[in-house]
C-alpha positions as CSV (number, residue, x, y, z in Angstrom):
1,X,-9.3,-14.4,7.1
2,X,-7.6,-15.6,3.9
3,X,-5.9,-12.1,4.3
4,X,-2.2,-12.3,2.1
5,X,0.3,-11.8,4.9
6,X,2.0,-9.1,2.3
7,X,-1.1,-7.2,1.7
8,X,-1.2,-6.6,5.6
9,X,2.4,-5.9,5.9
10,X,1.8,-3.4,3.0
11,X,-0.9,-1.5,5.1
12,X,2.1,-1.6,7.8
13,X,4.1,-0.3,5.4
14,X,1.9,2.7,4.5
15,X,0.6,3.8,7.6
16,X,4.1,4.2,8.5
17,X,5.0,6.0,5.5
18,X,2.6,8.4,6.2
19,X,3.7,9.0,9.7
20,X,6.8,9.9,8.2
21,X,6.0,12.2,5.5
22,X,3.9,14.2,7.8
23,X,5.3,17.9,8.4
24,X,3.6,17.5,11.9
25,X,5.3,14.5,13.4
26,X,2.5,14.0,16.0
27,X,-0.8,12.2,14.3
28,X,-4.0,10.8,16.7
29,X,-5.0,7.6,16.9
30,X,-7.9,8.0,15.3
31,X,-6.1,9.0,12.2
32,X,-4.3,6.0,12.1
33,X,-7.3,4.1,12.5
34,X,-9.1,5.8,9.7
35,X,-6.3,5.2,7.5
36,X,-6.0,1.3,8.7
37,X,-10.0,1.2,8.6
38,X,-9.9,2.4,4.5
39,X,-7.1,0.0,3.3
40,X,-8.7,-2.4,5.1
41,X,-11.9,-1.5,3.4
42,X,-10.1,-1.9,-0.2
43,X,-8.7,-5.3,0.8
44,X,-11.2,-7.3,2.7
45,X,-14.3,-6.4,3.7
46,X,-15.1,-8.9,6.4
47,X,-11.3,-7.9,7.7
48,X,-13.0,-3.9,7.9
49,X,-15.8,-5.1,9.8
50,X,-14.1,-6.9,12.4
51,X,-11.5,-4.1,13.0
52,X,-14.4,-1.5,12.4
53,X,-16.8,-3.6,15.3
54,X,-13.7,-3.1,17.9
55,X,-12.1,0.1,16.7
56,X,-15.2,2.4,16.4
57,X,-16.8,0.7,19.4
58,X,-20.6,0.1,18.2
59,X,-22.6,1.1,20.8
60,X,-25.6,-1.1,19.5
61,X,-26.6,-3.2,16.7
62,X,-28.0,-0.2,15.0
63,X,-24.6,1.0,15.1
64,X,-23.4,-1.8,13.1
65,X,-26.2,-2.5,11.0
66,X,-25.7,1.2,9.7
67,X,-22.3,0.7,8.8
68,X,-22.5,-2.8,6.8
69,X,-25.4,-0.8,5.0
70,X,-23.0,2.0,4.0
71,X,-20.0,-0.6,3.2
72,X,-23.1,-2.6,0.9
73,X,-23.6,0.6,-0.7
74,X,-20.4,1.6,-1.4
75,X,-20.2,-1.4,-3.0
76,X,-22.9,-1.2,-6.0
């Protein structure tokens, strides 16, 4: 993807911010990933897919097909 090598860095950046500035210093994965998922989201939608596809582990096309309805929506 023709993803700016800053812009990544940035999400980098942010996620580890927010580690930091948490009271509770332990977070779950799947918070990070939620947060990595949504600034993907903002930046490049073909990048959310892909990370998405692996990260949430579609079970089945259905899966999949759901969520690029709900991104499509999203973005009317």
């Amino acid at each position: 993807r023709p993803v700016p090598l800053r812009k990544l860095e940035e999400i980098v950046v942010a996620t580890d911010n927010r580690l930091h500035d948490r009271e509770d210093r332990e977070i779950t994965t799947q918070e990070i990933g939620a947060f990595v998922m949504e600034r993907l989201r903002e930046l490049d939608q073909v990048a959310y897919v892909r990370f998405a596809s692996v990260y949430r582990r579609f079970e089945d096309i259905g899966a999949f097909m759901e969520e690029l309805k709900t991104l499509q929506r999203n973005q009317q």
